[in-house]
N, C-alpha and C positions, 0 to 999 in steps of 0.2 A: 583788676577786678571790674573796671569801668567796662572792657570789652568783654568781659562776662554775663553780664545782665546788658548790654548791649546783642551781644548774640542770642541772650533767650527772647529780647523784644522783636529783635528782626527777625527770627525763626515762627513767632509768634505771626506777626504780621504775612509771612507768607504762608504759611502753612492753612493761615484760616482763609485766604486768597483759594487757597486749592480746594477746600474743603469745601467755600462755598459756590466754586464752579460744580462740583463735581457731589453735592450733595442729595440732587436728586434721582442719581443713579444710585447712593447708599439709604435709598429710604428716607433720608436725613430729613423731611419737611414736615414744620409743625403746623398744619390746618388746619385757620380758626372753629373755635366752637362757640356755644352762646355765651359764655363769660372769658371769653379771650380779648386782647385789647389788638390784638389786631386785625385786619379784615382780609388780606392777602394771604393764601400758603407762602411760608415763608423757609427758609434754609436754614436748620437747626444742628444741633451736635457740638456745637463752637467750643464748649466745655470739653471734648476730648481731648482736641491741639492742649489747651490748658493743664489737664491732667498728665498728658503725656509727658508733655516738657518741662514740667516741674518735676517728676518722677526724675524723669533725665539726669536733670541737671542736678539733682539730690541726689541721684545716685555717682555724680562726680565730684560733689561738696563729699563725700563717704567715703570715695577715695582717697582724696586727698586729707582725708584725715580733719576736714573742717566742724564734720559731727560723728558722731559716733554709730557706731552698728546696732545700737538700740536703739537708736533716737531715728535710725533709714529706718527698722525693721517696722518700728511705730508708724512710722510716716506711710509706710506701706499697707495697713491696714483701711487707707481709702481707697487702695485699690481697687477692693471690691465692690467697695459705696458707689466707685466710678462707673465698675462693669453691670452691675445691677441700675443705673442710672440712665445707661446706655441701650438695655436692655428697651425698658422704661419708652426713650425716647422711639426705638423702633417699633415695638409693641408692646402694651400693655401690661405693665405686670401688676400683676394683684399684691395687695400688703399681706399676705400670706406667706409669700416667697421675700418682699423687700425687707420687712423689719427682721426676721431670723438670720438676714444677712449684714443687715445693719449693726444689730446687737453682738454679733459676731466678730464682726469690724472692731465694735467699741471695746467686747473684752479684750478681744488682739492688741489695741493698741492700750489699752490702759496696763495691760501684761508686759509687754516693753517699753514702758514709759515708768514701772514700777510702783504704777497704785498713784495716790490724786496726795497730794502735802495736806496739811491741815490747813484750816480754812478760818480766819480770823473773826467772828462778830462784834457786838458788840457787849462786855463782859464775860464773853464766855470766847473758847477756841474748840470750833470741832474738829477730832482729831484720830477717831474712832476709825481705824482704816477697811474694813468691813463698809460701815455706811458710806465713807467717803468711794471706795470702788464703785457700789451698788449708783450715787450719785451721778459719778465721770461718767460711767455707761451709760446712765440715763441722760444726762448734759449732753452727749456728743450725738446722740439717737435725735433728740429732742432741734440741736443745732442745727444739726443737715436736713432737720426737716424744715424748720422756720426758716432756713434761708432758700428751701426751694419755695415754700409757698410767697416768700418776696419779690420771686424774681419773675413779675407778672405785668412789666413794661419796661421795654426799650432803656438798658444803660444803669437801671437801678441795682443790681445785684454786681455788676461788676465796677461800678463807680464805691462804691460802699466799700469793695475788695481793696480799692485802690485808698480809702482813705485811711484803713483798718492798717493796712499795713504798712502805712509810709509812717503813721502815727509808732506802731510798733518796730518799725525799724529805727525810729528817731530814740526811743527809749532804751531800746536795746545797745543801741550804739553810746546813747549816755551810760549807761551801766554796764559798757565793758561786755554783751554776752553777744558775743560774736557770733557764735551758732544760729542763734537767734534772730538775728540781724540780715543774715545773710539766707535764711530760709524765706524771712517775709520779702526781703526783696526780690527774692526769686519769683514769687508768686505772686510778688506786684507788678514784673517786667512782663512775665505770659499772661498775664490780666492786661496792661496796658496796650498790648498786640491786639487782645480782642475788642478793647472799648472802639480801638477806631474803626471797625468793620460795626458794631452793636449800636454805636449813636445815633440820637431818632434822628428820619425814619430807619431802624436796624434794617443791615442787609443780611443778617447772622445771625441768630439766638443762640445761648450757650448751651439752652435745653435741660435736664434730668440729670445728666451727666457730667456736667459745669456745675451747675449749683448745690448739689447735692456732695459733691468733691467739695468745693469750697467751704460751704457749710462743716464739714467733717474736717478738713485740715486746719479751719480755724481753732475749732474744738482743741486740736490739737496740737500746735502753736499756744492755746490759754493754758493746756497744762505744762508743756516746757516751761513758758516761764514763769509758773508759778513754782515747778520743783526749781529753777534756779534761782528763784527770788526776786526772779527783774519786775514781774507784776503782779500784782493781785487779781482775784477774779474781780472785785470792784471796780480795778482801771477797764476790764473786759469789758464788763458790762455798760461802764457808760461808750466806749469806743464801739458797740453793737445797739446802743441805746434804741433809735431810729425801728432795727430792725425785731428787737428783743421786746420793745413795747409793744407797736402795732399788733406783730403776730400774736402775744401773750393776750389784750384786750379786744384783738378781735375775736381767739378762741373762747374767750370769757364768756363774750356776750351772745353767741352763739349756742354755748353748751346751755349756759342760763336762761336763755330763750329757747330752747327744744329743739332748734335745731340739731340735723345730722352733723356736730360740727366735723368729723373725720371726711368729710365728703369734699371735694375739688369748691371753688365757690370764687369769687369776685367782689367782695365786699370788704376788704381790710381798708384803711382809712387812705393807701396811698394811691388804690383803684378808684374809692371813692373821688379823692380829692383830681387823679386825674379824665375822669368823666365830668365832671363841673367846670376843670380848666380848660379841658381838651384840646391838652398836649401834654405830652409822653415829657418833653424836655422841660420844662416849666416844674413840672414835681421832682425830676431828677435832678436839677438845677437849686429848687427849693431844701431839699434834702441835705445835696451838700453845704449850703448856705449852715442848716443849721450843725451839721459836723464840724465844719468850719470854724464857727463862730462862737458857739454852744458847747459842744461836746470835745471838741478837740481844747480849750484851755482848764476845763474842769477836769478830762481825763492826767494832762498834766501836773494838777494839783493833787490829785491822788497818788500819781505815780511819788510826788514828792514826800507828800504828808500819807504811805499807807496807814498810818496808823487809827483816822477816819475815814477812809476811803468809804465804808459803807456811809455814811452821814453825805460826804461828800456825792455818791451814787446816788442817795433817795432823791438830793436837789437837781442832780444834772435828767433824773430821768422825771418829774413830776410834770414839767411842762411839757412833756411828750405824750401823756396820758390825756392832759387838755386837749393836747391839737387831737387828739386821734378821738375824744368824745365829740370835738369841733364836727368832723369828719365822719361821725357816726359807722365807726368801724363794726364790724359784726353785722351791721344792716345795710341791704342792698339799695343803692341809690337809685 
């Protein structure tokens, strides 16, 4: 198995070698604009290799019988999140054409994933499989979008992949769900291929089609294991903490202030904070500091004790709500 995710890491690693020679013969370059953080045209698409080689190799975990023909067919519904990402990154596509394809995505896979489990609060359990559907489609629309608008310097959307799922394959492999285990590591060995070409200064971006994939198979990985029972959506939530706050309180403050908030824009708390530092690595470095530190042993406490875990969620995620009013997210620095 070691030379398994060893061949999706070194496939990774040269695949994005070729991609980024040869990127500007596929259009593949993203040229700044006024709220870009970087100032060069640069070599984008880095997210396909990603997409590709996880499909791949999920399609050889399926043969061999390591997951199931429902749980590929699910997994399959990013496909299209990828190819409309992809889209995206070559020319423009309006949210006209992306969200009807997104939403489509989402009923697909919450269709062979068999609907969203109940969902535990505090006193109550919701369990209504109607709302809980209408929810997951929205949750997973919602994901692939907050993790694109994250990925807006150098290392931060694929540093986050990588700590998301080394956390959930640690869990998974505690609780025995092998499926699971073996999906996250997949998509943390074609993520680790690309951080070493993406680290400031990037010579790669993953682009529309990277993050927007990501985003969507996360979504998707939270509800495997919530129908197997390995995690609750609470452990989800504080292991996307970082990403789940900022983008939640910068759309906050934006709608609340009149802003267009649907509009592209440069002001969430980790653009902020890296125009004040100015360095790309210093926020992506600060980030994981607090995944690391923060989030990664509270998310374990939940995994242990779900029976709090929302309690346990409100503490790991309050101080992130601080740093990001620190940061004065939603207004432009």
């Amino acid at each position: 198995m070691l030379f398994f995710f060893l061949s999706i890491f070194g496939s990774s690693l040269a695949l994005i070698m070729m991609l980024e020679k040869f990127a500007s013969r596929l259009n593949l370059i993203d040229y700044p604009i006024a709220r870009s953080a970087h100032k060069s045209p640069t070599p984008s698409g880095g997210g396909l290799v990603i997409a590709v080689l996880f499909v791949f190799f999920a399609y050889l975990l399926n043969l061999n019988e390591y997951i199931t023909n429902d749980v590929f067919y699910a997994l399959l519904g990013a496909a299209p999140v990828a190819a409309v990402g992809l889209f995206d990154d070559l020319s423009d596509v309006g949210l006209r054409f992306r969200l009807p394809t997104q939403f489509f995505a989402a009923c697909w896979t919450i269709y062979y994933l068999g609907g969203v489990p109940p969902i535990d609060f505090p006193l109550l359990q919701l369990s209504n499989s109607l709302i809980l559907s209408f929810l997951g489609i929205f949750s997973l629309v919602w994901l692939l979008n907050l993790y694109n608008f994250m990925d807006g310097i150098d290392a931060i959307a694929a540093t986050e992949v990588l700590f998301v799922n080394l956390m959930v394959s640690f869990f998974a492999i505690h609780d025995g769900d092998e499926a699971l285990a073996l999906l996250s590591a997949t998509l943390f060995a074609a993520n680790a291929g690309f951080l070493v070409w993406n680290w400031p200064p990037a010579k790669l971006f993953m682009g529309d089609v990277g993050s927007s994939f990501i985003g969507f198979m996360l979504g998707i990985f939270a509800l495997f294991s919530m129908h197997n029972g390995t995690l609750t959506v609470w452990t989800w939530f504080i292991l996307l903490g970082v990403f789940v706050v900022d983008s939640t309180v910068t759309l906050l403050v934006r709608f609340m202030s009149g802003e267009k908030w649907y509009e592209g824009h440069s002001c969430h708390a980790y653009q902020n904070a890296t125009r004040k530092w100015r360095s790309h690595e210093r926020v992506v470095l600060s980030i994981l500091l607090i995944n690391l530190i923060w989030l990664a042993p509270l998310s374990w406490l939940s995994f242990l004790y779900p029976e709090i875990g929302f309690y346990i969620c409100l503490v790991a995620l309050a101080p992130l709500v601080y740093l990001c009013n620190k940061f004065k997210a939603g207004t432009p620095e």
